[in-house]
N, C-alpha and C positions, 0 to 999 in steps of 0.2 A: 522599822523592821529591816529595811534594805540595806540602812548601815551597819546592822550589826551583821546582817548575811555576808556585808561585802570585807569585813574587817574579818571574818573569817577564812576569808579565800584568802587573805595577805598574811605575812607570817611576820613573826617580832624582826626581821630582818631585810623586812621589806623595802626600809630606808639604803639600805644597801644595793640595792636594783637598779641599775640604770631605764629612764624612763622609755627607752625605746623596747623595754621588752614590758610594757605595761598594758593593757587593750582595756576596751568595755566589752561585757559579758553579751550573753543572747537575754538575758535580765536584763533591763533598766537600773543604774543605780548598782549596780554588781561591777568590779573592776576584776581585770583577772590578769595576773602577774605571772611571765611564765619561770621566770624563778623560786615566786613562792609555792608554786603552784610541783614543780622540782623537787625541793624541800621537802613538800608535804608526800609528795608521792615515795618518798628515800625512807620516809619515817613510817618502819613498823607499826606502829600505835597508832596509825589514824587508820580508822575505818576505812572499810571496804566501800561504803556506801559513798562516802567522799572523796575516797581515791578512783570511783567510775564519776561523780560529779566531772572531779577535775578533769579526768581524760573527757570525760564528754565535750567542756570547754574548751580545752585543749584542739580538740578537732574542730570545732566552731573557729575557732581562735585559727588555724589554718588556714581554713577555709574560706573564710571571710574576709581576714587582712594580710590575703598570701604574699602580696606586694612588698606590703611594710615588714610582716616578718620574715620574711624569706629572704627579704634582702640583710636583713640584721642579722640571721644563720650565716649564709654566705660571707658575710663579714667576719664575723667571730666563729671561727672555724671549732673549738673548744669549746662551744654552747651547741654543736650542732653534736658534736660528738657525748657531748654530756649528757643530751637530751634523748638521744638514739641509746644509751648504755643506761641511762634509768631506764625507760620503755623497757625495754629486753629484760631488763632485774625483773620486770613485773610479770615475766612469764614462770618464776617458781611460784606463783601466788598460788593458794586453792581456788580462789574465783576467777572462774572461766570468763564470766565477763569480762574483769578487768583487763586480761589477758587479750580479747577479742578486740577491746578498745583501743588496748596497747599497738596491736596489730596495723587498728585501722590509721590510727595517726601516725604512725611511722612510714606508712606506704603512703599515705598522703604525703608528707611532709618528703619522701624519698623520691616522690614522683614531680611534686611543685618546684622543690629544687633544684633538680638534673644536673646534680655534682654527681659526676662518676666518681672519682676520688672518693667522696662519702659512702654512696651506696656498696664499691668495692670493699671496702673496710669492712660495713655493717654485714655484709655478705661473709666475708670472711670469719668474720668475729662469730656470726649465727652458725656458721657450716662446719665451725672447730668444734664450736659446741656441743653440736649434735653430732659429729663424726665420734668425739671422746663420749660423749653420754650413750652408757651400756644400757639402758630403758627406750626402747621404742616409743613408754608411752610421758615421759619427760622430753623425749626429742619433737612431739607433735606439734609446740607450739612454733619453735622454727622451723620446723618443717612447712606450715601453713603459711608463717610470713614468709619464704622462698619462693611458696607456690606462688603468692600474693602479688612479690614483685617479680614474680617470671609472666604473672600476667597481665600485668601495668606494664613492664619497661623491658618488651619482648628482648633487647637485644643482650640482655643479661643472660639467655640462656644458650648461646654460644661461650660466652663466659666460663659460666659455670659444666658447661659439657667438658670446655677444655681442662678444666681447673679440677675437676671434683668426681668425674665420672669414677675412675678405676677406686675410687678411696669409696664414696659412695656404695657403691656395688659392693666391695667386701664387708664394709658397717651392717648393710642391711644384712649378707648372708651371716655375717656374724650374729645379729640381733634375729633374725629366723630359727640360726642353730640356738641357740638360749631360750628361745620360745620353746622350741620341741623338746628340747630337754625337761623343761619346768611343768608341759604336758606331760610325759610321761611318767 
């Protein structure tokens, strides 16, 4: 039964993967590829239910071989960035989980690594986002991851104060006036 679980988590392109992004699961007998595991998360058509598996492992997978992976992110600067821009996709999901989980592994992963350069990026990339999204209640999931890493890697919020304040401030009272209007 463990092989067929574990040939599930690997995708037809598995053979494509260099073995440094390959780990063993918090299962026995479960391998977990974080390419395929990319793949799987990109594809619409996989369940919800296996796209929080994977985040779940995903963040195991962090957590556990933050050495061996973090140093293969840091390396391959294009896996870190690919990996941070699926996460983020996963916050138009309707499941708040996935969204939650999405969260949690990327502050992880944003924190274990302490590539400024990175976190700058992903900060920027979340704060376009939510500055152009005319919805308050579409902008909440970056909003949470900002809160997230303003309170793991305190020195980002000098950053973001100098970077985002005045643009900020007018989004919200922008997104404020749009609420009262829709009230009344």
């Amino acid at each position: 039964m463990n092989t067929v679980s574990g040939l599930m988590l690997l995708t037809s392109n598995h053979i494509a993967h260099d073995d440094q992004w390959t780990f063993n699961c918090s299962r026995p007998g479960l391998i977990f590829c974080l390419g395929c595991a990319l793949e799987q998360l990109e594809d619409p058509e996989k369940p919800s239910v296996m796209k929080k598996f994977l985040l779940t492992e995903m963040l195991k997978v962090v957590i556990d071989n933050d050495q061996e992976l973090l140093q293969s992110l840091n390396e391959e600067q294009q896996v870190s960035v690919h990996l941070l821009t699926v996460l983020t996709d996963l916050f138009n999901t309707p499941d708040d989980s996935i969204t939650a989980s999405a969260i949690e592994v990327i502050v992880q992963v944003c924190c274990k690594m302490k590539n400024d350069d990175l976190v700058c990026g992903l900060i920027n990339q979340v704060t376009s986002q939510c500055l152009e999204d005319s919805s308050f209640q579409h902008s909440l999931p970056s909003l949470n991851l900002i809160g997230r890493l303003l309170q793991s890697i305190p020195p980002l919020a000098d950053l973001l104060q100098r970077a985002y304040s005045r643009k900020i401030k007018l989004n919200i009272l922008s997104m404020c006036e749009h609420t009262v209007v829709v009230a009344e």
